[in-house]
C-alpha positions as a printed Julia matrix, in Angstrom:
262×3 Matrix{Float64}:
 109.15   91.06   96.24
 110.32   93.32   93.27
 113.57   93.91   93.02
 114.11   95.42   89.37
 114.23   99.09   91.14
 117.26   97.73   93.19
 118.61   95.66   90.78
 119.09   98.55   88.09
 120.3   101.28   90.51
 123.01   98.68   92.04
 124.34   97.34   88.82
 124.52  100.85   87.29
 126.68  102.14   89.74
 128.78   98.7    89.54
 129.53   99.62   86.07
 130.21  103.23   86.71
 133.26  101.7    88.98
 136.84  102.78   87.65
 138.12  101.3    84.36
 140.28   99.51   86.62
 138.1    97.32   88.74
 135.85   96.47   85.48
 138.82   95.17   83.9
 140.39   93.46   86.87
 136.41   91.45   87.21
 137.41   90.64   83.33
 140.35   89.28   83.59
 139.78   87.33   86.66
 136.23   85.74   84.98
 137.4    84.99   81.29
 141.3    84.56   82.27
 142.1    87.56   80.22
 144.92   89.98   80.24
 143.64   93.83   79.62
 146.01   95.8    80.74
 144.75   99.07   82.59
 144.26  101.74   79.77
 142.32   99.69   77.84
 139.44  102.03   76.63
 135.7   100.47   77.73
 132.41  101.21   76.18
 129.26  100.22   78.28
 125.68   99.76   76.54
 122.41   99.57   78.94
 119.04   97.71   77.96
 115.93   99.38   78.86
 114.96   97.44   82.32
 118.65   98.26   83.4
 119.24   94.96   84.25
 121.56   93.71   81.52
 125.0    95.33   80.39
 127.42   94.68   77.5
 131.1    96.05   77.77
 133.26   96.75   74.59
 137.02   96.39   75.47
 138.85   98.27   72.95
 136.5    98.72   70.24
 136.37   94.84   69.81
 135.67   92.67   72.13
 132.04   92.56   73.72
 131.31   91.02   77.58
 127.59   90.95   78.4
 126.41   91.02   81.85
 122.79   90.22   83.53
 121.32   89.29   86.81
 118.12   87.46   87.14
 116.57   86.51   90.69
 115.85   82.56   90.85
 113.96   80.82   93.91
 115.42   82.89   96.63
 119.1    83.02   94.57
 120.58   85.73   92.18
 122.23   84.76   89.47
 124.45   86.79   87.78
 125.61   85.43   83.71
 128.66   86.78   82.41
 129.07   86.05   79.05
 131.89   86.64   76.11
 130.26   87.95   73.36
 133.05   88.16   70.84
 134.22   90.76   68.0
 131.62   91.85   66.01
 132.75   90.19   63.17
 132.7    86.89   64.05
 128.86   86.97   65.08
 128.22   88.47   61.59
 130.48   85.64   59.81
 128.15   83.04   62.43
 124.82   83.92   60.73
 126.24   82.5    57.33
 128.82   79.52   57.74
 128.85   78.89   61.63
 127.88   75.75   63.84
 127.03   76.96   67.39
 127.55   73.9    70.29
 127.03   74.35   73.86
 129.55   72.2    75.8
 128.1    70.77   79.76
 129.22   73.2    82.02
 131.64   72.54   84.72
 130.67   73.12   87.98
 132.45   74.7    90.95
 131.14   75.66   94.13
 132.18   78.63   96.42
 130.63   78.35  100.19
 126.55   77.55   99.48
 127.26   79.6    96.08
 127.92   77.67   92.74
 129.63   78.64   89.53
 128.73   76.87   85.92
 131.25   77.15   83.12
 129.68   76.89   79.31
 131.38   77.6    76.07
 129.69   78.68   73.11
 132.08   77.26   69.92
 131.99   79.01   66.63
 133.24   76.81   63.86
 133.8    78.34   60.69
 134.34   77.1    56.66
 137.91   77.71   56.92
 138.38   75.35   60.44
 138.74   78.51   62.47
 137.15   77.43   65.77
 135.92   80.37   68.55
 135.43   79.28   71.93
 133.24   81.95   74.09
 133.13   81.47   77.67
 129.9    81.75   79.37
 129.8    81.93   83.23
 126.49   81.9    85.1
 127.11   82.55   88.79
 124.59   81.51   91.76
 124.81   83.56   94.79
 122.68   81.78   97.43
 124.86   83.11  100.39
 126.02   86.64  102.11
 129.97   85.44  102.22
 131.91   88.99  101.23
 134.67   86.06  101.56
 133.6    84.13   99.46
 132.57   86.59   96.46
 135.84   88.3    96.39
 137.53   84.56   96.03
 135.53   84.3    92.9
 136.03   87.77   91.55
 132.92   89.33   91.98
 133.89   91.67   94.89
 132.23   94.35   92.63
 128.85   92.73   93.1
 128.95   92.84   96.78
 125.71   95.58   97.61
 123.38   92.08   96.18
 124.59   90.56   99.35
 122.53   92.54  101.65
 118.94   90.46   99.9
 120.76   87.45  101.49
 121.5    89.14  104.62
 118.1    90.48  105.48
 116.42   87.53  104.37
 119.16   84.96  106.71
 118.74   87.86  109.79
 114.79   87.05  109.59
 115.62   83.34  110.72
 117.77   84.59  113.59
 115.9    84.67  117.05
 116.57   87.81  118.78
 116.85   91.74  118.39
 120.65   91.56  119.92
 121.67   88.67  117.38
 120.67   90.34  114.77
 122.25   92.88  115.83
 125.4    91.55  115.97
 124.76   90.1   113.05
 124.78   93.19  111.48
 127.92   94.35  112.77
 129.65   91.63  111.85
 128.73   91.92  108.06
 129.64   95.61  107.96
 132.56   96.3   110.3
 134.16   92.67  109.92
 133.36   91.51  106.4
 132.47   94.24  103.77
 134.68   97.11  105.15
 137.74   94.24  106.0
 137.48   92.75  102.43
 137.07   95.76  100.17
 140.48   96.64  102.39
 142.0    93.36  100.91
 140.55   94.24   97.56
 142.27   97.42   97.37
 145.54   96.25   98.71
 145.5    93.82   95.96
 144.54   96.49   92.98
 141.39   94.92   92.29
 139.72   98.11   93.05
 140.61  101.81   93.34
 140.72  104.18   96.75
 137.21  105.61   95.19
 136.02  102.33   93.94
 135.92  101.29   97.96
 134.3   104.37   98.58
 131.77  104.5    95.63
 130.88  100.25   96.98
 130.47  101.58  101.0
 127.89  104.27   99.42
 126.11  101.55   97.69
 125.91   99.17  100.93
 124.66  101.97  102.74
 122.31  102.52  100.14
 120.91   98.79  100.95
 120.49   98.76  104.53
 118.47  101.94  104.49
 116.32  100.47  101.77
 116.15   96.82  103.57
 116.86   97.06  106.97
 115.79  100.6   108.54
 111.86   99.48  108.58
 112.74   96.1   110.66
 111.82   96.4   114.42
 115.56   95.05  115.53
 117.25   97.78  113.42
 115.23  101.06  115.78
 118.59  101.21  117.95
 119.84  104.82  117.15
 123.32  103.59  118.3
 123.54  100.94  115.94
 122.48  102.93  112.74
 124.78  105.13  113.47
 127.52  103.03  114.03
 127.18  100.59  111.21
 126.24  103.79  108.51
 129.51  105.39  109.74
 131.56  102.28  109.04
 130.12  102.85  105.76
 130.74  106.6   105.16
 133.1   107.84  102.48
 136.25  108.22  104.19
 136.65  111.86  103.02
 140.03  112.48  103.96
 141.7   109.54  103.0
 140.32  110.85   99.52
 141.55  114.14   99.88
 144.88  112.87  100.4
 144.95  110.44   97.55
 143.69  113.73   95.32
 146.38  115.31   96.93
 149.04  112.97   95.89
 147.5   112.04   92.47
 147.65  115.82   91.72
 151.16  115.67   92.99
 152.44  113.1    90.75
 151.14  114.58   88.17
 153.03  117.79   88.6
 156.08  116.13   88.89
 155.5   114.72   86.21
 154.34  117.5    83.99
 158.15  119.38   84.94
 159.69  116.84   84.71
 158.71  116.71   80.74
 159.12  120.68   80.61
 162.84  120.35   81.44
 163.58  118.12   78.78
């Protein structure tokens, strides 16, 4: 099965989330503090597959996904300031540490550091995280601060649904994921400030987006009821939008008098 076409168009719109949920992921994976504000640049390879974030002009996080026997694995890496990597070339000793292990449900996480030692005894230590998703647990992936990659679930899902016996367990199945899990959890996600009002929306669109390209062509998924009522659960909840536009543009005139009548 080829998945780069899906692979690409999912982790684009991942990274074209709000500021705010990319730097949330950050500082829940390297234990950082950004503060919201913090101006992020975002460089693509060619296949699409592989991303590198600049956080204020300096510091450089590198995403990429790779499918591996039936698992995706997703390796976030610190990349450092630029500096440092062009200081490494000349006086640096690179060591990779054994990684740490740490499972999450059937998923597991590795922990490497890459240490830069320099002339001087200034020692960097990059983290390196690879993350194995072998499961469809929303739960699970938003424990571990990944609730942005949550559309990859959906290979998991069709490919667990294919062991179930049964049009109506599937079915259910189905239901379950979307109604129960995805739209329950990016609820708790939001609530928390991990991701924006149109971050939830944007990550609904992308689901969506997955069951029509996995799921519409299976025999169990013909129901007209049930496509409607699972794509629903994932439409963009248009007025709840308006009114947060509504109230952003609100605030913001408040604001803008208040600053006049000073």
């Amino acid at each position: 099965m080829l998945y780069f076409k899906e692979d690409a168009w999912i982790l684009r719109r991942i990274f074209e989330l709000s500021d705010c949920a990319l730097l949330h992921m950050l500082n829940r994976l390297f234990r950082t503090e950004y503060a919201e504000g913090e101006y992020i640049q975002k460089e693509w390879n060619e296949q699409g597959v592989r991303v590198c974030l600049t956080i204020g002009c300096a510091n450089r996080y590198e995403f990429q996904i790779r499918h591996l026997d039936g698992c995706l694995e997703i390796c976030a890496e610190d990349r450092g300031c630029p500096f440092h990597y062009a200081d490494a070339k000349e006086r640096s000793v690179v060591q990779i540490r054994e990684p740490k292990m740490i499972y999450f449900g059937k998923n597991t996480r590795k922990e490497f550091c890459t240490t830069l030692e320099f002339s001087g005894y200034e020692r960097i230590i990059l983290p390196i995280h690879t993350i194995t998703l072998a499961d469809c647990s929303v739960k699970h992936l938003e424990e571990a601060g990944l609730i942005l990659f949550l559309p990859f679930l959906f290979y998991f899902f069709s490919e667990e649904t294919e062991k179930a016996k049964g049009s109506e367990k599937k079915q259910e199945s189905l239901k379950k994921f979307v109604l129960h899990d995805i739209v329950g959890t990016l609820q708790v996600s939001a609530q928390k400030g991990d991701l924006t009002i149109y971050d939830v929306q944007k990550l609904k669109q992308c689901c969506r987006h997955m069951i029509w390209s996995l799921l519409t062509q299976k025999n169990w998924m013909q129901d007209l009821e049930l496509q409607e009522l699972v794509l629903d659960a994932l439409e963009p909840d248009m007025e709840l939008l308006e009114r947060t536009h509504q109230i952003e543009l609100c605030r913001m005139r408040n604001k803008f008098t208040a600053s006049g009548s000073h």
